[in-house]
Biopython code that builds the backbone (N, CA, C, O; Angstrom):
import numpy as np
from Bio.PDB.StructureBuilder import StructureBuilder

atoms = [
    (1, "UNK", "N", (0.826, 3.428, 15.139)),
    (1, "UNK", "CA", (1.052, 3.001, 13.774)),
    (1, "UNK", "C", (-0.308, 2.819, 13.109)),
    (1, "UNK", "O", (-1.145, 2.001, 13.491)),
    (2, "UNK", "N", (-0.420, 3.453, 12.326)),
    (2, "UNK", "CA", (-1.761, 3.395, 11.137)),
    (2, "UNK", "C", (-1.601, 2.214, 10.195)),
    (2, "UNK", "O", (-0.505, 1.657, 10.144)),
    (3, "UNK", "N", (-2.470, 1.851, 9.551)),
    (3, "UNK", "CA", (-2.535, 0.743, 8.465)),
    (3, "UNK", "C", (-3.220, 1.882, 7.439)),
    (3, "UNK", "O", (-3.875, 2.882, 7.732)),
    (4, "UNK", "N", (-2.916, 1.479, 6.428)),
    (4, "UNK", "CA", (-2.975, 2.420, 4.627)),
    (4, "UNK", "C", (-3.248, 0.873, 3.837)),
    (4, "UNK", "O", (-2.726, -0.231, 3.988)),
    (5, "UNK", "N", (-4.642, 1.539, 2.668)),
    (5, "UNK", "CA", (-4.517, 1.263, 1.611)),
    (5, "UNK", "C", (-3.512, 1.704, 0.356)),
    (5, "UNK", "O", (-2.739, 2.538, 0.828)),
    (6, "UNK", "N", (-3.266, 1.523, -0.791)),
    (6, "UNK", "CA", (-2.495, 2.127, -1.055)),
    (6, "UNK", "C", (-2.845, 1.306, -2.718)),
    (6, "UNK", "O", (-2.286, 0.267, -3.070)),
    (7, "UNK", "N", (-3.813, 2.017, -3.503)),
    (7, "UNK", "CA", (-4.106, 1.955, -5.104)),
    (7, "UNK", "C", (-3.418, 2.842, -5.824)),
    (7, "UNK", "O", (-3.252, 4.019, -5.505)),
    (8, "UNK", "N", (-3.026, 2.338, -6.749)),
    (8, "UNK", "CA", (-1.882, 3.063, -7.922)),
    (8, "UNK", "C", (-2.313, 2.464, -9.323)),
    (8, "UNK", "O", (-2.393, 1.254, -9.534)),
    (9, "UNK", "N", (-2.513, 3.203, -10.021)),
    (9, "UNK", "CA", (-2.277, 2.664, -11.726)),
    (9, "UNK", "C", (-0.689, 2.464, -12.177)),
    (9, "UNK", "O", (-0.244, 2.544, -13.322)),
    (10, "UNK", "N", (0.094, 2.161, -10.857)),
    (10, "UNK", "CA", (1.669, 1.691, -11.981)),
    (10, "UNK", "C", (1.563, 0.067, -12.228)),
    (10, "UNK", "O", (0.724, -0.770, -11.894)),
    (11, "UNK", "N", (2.425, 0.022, -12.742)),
    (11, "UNK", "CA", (2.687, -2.079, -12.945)),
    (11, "UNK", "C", (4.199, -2.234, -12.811)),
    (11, "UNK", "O", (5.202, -1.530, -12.693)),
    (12, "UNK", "N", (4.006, -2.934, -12.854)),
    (12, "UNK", "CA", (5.599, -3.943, -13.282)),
    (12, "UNK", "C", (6.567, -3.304, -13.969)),
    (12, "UNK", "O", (7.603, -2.836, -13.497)),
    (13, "UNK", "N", (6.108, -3.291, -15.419)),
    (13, "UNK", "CA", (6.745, -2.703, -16.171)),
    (13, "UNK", "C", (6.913, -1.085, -16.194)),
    (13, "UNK", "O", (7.839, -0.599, -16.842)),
    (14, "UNK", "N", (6.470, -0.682, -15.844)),
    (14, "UNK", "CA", (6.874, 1.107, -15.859)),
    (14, "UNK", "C", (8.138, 1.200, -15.108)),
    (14, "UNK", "O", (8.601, 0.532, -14.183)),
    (15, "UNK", "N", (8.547, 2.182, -15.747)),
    (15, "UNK", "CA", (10.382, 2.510, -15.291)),
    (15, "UNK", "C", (9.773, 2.974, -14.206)),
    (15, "UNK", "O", (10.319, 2.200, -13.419)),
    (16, "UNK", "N", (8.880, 3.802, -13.340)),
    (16, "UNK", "CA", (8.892, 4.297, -11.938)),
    (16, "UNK", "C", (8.556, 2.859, -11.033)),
    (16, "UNK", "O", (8.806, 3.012, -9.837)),
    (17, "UNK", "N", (8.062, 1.566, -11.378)),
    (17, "UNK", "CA", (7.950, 0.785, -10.122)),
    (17, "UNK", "C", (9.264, 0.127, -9.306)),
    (17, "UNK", "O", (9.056, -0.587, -8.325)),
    (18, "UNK", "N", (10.278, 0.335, -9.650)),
    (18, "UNK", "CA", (11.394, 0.428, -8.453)),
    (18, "UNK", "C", (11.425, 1.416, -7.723)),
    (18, "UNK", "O", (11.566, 1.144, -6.531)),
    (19, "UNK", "N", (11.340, 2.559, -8.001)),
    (19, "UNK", "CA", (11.567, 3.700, -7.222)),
    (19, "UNK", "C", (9.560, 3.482, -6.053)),
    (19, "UNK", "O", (9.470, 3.646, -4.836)),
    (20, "UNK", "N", (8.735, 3.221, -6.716)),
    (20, "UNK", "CA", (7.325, 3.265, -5.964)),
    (20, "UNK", "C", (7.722, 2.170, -5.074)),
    (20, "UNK", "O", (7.482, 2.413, -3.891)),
    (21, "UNK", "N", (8.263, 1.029, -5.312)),
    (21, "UNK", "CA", (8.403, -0.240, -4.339)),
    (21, "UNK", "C", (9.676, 0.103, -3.389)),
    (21, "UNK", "O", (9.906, -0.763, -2.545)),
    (22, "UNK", "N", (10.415, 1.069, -3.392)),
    (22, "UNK", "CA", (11.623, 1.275, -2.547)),
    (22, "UNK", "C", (10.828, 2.197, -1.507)),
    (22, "UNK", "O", (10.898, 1.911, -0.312)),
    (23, "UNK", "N", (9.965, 3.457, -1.993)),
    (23, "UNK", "CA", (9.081, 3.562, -0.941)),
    (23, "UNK", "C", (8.036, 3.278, -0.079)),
    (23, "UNK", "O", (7.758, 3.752, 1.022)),
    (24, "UNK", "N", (7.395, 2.256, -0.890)),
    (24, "UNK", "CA", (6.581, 1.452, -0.060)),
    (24, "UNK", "C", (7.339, 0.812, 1.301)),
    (24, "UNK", "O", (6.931, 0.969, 2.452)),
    (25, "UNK", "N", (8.874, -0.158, 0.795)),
    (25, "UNK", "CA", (9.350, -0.513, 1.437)),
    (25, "UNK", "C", (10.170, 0.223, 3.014)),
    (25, "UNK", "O", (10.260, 0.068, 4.232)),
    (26, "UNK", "N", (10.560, 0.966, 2.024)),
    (26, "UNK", "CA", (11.378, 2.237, 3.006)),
    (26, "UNK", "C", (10.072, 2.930, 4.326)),
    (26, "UNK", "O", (10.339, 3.188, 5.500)),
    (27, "UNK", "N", (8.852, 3.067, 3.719)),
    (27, "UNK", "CA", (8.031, 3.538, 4.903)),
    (27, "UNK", "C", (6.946, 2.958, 5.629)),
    (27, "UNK", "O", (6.100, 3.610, 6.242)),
    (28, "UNK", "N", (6.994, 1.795, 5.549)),
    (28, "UNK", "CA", (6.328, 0.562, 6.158)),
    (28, "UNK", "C", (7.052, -0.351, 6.765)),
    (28, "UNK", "O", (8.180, -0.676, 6.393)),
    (29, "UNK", "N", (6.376, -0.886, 7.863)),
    (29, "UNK", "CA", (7.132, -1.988, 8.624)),
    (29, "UNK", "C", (6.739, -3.404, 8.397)),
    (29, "UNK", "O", (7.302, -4.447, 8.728)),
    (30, "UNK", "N", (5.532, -3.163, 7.691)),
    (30, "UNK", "CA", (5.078, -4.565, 6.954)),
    (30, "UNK", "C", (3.733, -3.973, 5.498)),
    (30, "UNK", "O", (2.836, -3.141, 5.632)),
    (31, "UNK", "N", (4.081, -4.750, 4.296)),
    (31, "UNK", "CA", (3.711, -4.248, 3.349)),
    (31, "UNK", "C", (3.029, -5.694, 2.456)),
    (31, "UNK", "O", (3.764, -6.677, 2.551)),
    (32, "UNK", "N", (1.915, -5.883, 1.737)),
    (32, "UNK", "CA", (1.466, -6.958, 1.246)),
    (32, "UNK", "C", (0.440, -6.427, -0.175)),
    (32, "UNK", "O", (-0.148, -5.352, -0.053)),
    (33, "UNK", "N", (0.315, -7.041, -1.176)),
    (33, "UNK", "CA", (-0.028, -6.222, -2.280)),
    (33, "UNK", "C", (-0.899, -8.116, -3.107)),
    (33, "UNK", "O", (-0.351, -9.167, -3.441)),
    (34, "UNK", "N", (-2.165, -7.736, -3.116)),
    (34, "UNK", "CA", (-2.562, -8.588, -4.217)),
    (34, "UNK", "C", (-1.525, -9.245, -5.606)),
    (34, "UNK", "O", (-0.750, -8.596, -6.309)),
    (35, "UNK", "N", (-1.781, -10.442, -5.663)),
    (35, "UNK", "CA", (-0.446, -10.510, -6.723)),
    (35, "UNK", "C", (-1.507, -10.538, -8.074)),
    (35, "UNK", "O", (-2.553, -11.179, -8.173)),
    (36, "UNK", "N", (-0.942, -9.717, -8.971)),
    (36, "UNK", "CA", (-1.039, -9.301, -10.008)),
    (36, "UNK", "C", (-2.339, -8.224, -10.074)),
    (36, "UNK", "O", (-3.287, -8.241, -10.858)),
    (37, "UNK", "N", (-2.008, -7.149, -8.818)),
    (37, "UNK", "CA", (-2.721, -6.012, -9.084)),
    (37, "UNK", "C", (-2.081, -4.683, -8.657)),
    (37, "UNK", "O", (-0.954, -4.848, -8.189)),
    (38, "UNK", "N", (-2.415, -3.670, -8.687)),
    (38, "UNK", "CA", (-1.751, -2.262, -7.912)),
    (38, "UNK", "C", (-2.250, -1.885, -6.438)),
    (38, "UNK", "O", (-2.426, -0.726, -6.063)),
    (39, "UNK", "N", (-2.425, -2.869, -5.764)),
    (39, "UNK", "CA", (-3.377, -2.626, -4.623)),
    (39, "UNK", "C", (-2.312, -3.052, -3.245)),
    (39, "UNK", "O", (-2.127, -4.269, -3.222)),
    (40, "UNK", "N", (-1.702, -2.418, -2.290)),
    (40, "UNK", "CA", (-0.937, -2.715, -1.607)),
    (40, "UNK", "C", (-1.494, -2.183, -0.057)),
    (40, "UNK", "O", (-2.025, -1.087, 0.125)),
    (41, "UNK", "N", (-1.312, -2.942, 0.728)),
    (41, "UNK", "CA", (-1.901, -2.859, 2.119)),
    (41, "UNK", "C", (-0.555, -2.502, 3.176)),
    (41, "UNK", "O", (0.427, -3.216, 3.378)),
    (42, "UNK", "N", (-0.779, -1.537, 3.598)),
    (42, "UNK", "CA", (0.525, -0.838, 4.288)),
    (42, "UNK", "C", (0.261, -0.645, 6.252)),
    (42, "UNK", "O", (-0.787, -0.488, 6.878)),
    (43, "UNK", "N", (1.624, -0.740, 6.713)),
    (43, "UNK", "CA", (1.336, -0.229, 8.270)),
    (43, "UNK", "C", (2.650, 0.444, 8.130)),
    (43, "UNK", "O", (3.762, 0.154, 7.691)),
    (44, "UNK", "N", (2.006, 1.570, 8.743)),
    (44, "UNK", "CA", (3.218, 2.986, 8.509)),
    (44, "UNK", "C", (2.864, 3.971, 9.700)),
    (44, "UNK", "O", (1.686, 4.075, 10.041)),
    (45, "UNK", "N", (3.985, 4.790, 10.423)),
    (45, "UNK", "CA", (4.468, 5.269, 11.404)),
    (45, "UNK", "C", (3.829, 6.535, 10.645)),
    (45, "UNK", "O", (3.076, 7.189, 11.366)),
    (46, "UNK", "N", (3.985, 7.014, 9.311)),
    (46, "UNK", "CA", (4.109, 7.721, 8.585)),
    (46, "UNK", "C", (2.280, 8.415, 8.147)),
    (46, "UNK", "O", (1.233, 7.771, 8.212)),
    (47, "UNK", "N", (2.434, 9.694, 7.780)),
    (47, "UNK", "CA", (1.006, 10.154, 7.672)),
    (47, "UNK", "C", (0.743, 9.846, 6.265)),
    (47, "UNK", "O", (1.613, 9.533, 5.452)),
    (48, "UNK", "N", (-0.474, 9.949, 6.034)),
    (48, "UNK", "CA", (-1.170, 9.775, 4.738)),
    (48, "UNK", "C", (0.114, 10.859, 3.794)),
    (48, "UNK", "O", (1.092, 10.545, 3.115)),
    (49, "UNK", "N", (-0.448, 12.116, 4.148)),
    (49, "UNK", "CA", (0.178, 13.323, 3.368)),
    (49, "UNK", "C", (1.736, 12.550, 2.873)),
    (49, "UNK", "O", (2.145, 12.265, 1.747)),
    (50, "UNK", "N", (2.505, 12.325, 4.542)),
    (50, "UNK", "CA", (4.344, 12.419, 4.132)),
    (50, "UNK", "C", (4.313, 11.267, 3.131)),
    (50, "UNK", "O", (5.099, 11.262, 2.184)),
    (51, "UNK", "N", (3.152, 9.990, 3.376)),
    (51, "UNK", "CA", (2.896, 8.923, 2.374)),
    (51, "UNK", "C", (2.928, 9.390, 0.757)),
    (51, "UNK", "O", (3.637, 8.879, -0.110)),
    (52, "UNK", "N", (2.088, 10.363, 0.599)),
    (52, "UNK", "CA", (1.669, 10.646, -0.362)),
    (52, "UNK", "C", (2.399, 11.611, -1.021)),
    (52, "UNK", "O", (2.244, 11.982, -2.185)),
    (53, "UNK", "N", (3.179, 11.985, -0.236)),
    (53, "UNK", "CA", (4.606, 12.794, -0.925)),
    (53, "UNK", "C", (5.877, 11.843, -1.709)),
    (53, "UNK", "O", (6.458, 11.940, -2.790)),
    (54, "UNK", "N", (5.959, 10.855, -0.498)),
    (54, "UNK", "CA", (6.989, 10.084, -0.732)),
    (54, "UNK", "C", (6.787, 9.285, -2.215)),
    (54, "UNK", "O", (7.659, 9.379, -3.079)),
    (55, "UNK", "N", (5.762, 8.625, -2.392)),
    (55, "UNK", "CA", (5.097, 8.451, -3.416)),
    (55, "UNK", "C", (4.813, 9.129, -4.081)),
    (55, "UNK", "O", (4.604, 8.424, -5.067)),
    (56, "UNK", "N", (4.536, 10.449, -4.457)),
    (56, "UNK", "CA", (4.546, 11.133, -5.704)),
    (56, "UNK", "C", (6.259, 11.505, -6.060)),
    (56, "UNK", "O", (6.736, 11.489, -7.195)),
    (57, "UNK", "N", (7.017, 11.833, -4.790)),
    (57, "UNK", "CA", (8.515, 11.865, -5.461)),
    (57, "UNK", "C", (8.681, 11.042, -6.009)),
    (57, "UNK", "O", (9.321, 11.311, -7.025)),
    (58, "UNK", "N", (8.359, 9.727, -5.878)),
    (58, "UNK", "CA", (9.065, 8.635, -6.743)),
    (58, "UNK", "C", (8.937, 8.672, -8.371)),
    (58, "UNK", "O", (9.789, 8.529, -9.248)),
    (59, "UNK", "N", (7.426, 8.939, -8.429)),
    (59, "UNK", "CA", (7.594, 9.357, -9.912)),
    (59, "UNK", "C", (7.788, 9.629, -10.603)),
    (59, "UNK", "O", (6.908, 10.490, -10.591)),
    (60, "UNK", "N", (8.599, 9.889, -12.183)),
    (60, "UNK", "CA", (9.475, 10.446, -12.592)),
    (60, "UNK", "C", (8.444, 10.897, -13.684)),
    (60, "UNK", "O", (8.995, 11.662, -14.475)),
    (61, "UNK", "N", (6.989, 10.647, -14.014)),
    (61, "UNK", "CA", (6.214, 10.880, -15.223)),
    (61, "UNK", "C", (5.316, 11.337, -14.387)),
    (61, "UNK", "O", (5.565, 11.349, -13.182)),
    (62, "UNK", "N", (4.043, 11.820, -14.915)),
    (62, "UNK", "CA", (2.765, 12.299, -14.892)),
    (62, "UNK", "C", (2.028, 11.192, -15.282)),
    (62, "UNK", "O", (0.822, 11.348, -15.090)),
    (63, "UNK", "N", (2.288, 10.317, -15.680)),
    (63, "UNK", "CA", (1.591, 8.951, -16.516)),
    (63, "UNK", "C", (0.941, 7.942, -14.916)),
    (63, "UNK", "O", (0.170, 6.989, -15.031)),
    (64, "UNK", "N", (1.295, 8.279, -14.016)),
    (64, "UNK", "CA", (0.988, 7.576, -12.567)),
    (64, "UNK", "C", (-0.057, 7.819, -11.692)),
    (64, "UNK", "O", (0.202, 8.463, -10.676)),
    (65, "UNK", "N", (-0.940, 7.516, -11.843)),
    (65, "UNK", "CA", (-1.847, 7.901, -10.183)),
    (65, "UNK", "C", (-2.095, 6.877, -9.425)),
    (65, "UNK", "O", (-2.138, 5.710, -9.816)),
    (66, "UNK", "N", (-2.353, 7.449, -7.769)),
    (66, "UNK", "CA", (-2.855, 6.859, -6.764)),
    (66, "UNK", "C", (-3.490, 7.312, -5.837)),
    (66, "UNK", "O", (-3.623, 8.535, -5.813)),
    (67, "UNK", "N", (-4.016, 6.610, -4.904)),
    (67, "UNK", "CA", (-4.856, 7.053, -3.922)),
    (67, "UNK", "C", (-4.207, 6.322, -2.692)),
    (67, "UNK", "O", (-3.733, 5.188, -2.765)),
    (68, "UNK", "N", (-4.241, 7.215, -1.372)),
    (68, "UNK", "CA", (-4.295, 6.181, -0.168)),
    (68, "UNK", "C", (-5.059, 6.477, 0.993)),
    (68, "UNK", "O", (-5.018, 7.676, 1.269)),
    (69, "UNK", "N", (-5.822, 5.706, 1.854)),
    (69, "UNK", "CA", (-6.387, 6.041, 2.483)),
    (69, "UNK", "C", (-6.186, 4.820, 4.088)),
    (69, "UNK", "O", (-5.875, 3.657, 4.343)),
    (70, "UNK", "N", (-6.402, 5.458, 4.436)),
    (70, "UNK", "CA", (-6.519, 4.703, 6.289)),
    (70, "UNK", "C", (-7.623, 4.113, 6.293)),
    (70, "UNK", "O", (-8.729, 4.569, 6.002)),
    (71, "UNK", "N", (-7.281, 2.890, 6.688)),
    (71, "UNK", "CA", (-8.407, 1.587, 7.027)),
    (71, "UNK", "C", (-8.621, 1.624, 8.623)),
    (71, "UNK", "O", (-7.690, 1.839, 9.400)),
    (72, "UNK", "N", (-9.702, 1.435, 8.951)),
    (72, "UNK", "CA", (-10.586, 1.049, 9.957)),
    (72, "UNK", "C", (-10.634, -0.679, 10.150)),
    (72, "UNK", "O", (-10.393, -1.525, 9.289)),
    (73, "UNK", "N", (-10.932, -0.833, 11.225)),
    (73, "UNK", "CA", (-11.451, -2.302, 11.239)),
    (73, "UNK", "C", (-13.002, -2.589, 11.199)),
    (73, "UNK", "O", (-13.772, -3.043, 12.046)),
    (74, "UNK", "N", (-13.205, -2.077, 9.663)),
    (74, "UNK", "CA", (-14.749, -2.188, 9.102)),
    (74, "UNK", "C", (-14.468, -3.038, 8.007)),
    (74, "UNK", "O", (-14.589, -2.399, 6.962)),
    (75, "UNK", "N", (-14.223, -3.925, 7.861)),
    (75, "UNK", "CA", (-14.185, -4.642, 6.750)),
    (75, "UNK", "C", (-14.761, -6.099, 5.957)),
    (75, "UNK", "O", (-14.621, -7.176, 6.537)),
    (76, "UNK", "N", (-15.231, -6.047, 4.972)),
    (76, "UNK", "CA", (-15.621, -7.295, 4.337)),
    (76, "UNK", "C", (-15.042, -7.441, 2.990)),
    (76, "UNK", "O", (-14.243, -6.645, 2.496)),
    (77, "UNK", "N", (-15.507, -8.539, 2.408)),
    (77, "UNK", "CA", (-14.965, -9.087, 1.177)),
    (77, "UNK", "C", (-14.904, -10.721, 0.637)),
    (77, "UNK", "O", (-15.219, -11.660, 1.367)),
    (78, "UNK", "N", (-14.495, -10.858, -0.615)),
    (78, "UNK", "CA", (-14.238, -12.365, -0.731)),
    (78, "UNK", "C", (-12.653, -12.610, -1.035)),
    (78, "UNK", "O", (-12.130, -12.710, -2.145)),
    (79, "UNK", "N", (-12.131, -12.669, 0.034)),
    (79, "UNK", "CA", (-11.110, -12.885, -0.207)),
    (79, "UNK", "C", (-10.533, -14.623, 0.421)),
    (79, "UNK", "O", (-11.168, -15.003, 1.405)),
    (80, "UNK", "N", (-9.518, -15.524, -0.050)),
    (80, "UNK", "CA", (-9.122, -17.036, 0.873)),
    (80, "UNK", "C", (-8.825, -16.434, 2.401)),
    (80, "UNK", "O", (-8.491, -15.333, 2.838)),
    (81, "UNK", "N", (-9.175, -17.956, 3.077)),
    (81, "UNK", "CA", (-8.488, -17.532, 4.227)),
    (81, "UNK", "C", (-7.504, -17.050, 4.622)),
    (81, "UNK", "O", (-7.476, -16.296, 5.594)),
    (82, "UNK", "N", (-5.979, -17.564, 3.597)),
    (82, "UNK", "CA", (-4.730, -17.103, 3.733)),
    (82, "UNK", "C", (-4.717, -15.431, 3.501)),
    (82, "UNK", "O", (-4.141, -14.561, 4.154)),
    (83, "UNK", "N", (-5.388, -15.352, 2.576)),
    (83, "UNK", "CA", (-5.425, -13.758, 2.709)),
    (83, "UNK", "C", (-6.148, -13.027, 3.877)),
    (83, "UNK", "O", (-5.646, -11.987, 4.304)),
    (84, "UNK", "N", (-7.091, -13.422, 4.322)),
    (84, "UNK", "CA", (-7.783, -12.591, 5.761)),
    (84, "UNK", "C", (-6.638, -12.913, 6.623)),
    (84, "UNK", "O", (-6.181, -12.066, 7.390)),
    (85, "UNK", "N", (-6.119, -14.182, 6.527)),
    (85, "UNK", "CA", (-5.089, -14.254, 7.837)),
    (85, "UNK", "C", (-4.028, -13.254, 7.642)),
    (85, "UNK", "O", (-3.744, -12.709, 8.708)),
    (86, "UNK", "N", (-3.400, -12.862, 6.713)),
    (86, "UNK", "CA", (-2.509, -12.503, 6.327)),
    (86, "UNK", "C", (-2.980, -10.910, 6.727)),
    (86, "UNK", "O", (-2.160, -10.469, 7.532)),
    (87, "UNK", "N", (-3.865, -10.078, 6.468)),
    (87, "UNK", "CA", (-4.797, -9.025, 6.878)),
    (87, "UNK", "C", (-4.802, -8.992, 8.141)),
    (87, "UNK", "O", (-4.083, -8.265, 8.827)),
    (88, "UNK", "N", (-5.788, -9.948, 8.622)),
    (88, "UNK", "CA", (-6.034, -10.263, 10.120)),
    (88, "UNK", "C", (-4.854, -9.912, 10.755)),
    (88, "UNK", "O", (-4.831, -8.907, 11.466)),
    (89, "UNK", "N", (-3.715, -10.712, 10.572)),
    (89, "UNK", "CA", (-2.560, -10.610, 11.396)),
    (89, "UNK", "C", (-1.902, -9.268, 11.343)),
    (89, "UNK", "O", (-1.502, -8.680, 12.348)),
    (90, "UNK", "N", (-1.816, -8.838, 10.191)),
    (90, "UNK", "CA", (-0.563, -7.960, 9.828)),
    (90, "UNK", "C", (-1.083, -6.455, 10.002)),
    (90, "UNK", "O", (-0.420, -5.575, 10.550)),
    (91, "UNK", "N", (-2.638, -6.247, 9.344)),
    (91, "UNK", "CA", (-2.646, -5.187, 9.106)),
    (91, "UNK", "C", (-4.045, -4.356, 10.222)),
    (91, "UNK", "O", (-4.095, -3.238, 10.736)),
    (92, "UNK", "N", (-5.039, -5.553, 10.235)),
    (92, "UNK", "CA", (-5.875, -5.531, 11.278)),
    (92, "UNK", "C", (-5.820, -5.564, 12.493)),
    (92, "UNK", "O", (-6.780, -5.293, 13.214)),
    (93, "UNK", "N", (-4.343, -6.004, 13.023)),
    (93, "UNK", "CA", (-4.558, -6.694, 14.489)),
    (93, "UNK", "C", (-4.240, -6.344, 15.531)),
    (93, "UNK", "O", (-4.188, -7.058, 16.532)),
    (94, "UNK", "N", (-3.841, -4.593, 15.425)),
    (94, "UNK", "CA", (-3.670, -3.735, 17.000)),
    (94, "UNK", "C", (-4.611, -2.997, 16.989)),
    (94, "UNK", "O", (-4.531, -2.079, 17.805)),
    (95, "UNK", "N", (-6.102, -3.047, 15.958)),
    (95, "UNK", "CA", (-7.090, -2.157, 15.721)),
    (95, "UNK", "C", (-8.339, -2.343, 16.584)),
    (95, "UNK", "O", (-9.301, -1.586, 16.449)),
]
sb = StructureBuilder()
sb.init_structure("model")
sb.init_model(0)
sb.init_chain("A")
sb.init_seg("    ")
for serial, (resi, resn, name, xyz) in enumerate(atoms, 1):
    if name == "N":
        sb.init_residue(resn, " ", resi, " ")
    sb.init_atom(name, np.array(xyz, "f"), 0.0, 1.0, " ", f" {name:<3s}", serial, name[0])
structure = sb.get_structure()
């Protein structure tokens, strides 16, 4: 199982973020997203590519982009503890 970043310019409000959050959900076994940004931290069985398919099907506009990429356990930042733990545990911790 890989761990994925997973940046998008959708929000809240755009008619495609049900359909983007049903696949996030649908292809991850644990999924966690900054609150109040497009930035979602993924562990998926699933390859970047079938990722990045599944996620562009969802879209119903051209008005959407994203990027995803596979994380390493190279990481820094300023983030609270609850959030490294939350990292640490979930997304860092068979690496």
């Amino acid at each position: 199982m890989a761990s994925y970043v997973v940046i998008t310019s959708i929000n809240k409000n755009s008619k495609d973020f049900g359909n983007f959050m049903d696949v996030i959900e649908n292809c991850s076994s644990f999924s966690w997203h900054f609150p109040h940004s497009s930035v979602w931290f993924i562990k998926s069985d699933f390859s970047t590519e079938d990722i990045t398919d599944m996620i562009y099907d969802s879209f119903d506009t051209d008005d959407e982009s994203f990027v995803i990429a596979e994380l390493k356990n190279n990481k820094q930042g300023w983030l609270t503890d609850d959030q490294w733990n939350i990292l640490n545990n979930n997304i860092f911790s068979d690496m």
